[in-house]
C-alpha positions as a printed NumPy array, in Angstrom:
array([[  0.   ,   0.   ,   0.   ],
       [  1.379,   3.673,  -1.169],
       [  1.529,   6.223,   1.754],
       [  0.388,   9.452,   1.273],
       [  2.779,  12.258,   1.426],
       [ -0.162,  14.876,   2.088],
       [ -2.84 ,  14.887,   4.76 ],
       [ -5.935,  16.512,   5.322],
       [ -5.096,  20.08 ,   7.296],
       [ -0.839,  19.865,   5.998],
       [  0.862,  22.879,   5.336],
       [  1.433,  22.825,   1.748],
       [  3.266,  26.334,   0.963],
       [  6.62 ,  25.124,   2.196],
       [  6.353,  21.407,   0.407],
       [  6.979,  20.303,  -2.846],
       [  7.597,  17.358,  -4.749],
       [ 10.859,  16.267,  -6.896],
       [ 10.97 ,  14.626, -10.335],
       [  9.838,  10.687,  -8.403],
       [  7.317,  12.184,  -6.74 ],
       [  9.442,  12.4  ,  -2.936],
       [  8.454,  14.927,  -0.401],
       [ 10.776,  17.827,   0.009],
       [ 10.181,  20.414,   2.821],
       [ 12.185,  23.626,   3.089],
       [ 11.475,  24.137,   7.211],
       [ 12.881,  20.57 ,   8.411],
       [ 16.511,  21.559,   9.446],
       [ 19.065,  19.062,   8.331],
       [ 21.017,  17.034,  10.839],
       [ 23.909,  19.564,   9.54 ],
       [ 23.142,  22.433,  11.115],
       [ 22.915,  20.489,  14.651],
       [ 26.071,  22.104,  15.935],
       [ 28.809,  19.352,  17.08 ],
       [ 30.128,  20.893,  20.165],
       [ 26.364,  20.43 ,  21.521],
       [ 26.69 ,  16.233,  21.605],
       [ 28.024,  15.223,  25.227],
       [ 30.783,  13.372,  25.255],
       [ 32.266,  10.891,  27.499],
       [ 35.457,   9.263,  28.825],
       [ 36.663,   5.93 ,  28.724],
       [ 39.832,   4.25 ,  31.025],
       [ 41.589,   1.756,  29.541],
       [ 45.228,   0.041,  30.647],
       [ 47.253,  -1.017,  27.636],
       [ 50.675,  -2.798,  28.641],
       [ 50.511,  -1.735,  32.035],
       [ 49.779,   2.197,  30.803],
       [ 46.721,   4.106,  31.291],
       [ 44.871,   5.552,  27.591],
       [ 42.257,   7.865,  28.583],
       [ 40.085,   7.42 ,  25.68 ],
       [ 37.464,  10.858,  24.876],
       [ 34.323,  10.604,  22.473],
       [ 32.082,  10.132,  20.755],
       [ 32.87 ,  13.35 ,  18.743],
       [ 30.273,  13.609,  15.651],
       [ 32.065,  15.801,  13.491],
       [ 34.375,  15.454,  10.019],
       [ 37.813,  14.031,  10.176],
       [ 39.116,  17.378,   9.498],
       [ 37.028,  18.798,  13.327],
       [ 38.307,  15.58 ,  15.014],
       [ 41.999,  16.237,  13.891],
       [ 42.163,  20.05 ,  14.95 ],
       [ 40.518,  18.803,  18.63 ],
       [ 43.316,  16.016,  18.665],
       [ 45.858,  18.545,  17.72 ],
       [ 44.569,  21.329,  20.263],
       [ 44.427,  18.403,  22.721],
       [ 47.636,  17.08 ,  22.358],
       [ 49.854,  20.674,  22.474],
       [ 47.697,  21.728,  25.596],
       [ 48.273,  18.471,  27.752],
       [ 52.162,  17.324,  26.347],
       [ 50.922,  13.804,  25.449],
       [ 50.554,  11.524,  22.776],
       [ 47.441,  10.446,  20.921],
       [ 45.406,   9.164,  17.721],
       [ 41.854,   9.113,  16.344],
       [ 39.992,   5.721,  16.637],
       [ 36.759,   6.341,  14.436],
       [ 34.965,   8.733,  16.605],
       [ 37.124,   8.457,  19.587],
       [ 40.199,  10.264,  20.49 ],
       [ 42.468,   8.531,  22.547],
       [ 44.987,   9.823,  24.973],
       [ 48.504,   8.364,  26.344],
       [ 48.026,   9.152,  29.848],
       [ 45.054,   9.24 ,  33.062],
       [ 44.135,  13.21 ,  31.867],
       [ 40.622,  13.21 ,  32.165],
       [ 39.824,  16.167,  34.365],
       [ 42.537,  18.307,  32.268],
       [ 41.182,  17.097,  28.677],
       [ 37.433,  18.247,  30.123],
       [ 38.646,  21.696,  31.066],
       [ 40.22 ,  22.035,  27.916],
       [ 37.414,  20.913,  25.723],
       [ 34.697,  23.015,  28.14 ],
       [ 36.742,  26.429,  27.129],
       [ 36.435,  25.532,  23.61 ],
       [ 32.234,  25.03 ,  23.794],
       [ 32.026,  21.232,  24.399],
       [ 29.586,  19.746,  26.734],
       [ 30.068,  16.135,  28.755],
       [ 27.751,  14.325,  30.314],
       [ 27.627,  14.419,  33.68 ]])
């Protein structure tokens, strides 16, 4: 059965239709302009070899955003890290440090 993509009482100024006959709507905001620093993020211990990786995420952004918070991350604290997917991990047990870093710079954690 074929859904309809109108209803009785919709708003029909801001919606139109492309060439296959899909719904497009000019007021839904795309998941784009959701700004990144607004996701909470969260820490994660782990002990590799006997050494402590403080691991930070998950950080919903482009590679490009991830490496310039990595970067920023690493200068401020004197430690090593890389980018696992969309978690950053740390060399090091740095998690209060890391979160007063990242709250200067408009990130949120959950608390």
């Amino acid at each position: 059965m074929k859904n309809n993509l109108f209803e009785i009482g919709a708003k029909l100024e801001n919606m139109t239709s492309d060439k296959n006959g899909r719904l497009i709507t000019k007021d839904i905001p795309n998941n784009d302009s959701i700004q990144t620093h607004q996701q909470p993020l969260v820490f994660k211990r782990e002990k590799r070899n006997g050494k402590v990786v403080t691991i930070v995420g998950r950080f919903m952004c482009d590679d490009e955003e991830k490496k310039k918070v990595l970067k920023l991350l690493k200068s401020k604290l004197g430690c090593g890290g890389t980018i696992d997917n969309e978690w950053l991990e740390l060399q090091g047990e740095l998690q209060e440090k890391i979160k007063e870093v990242l709250i200067k710079n408009g990130w949120k954690f959950r608390k």
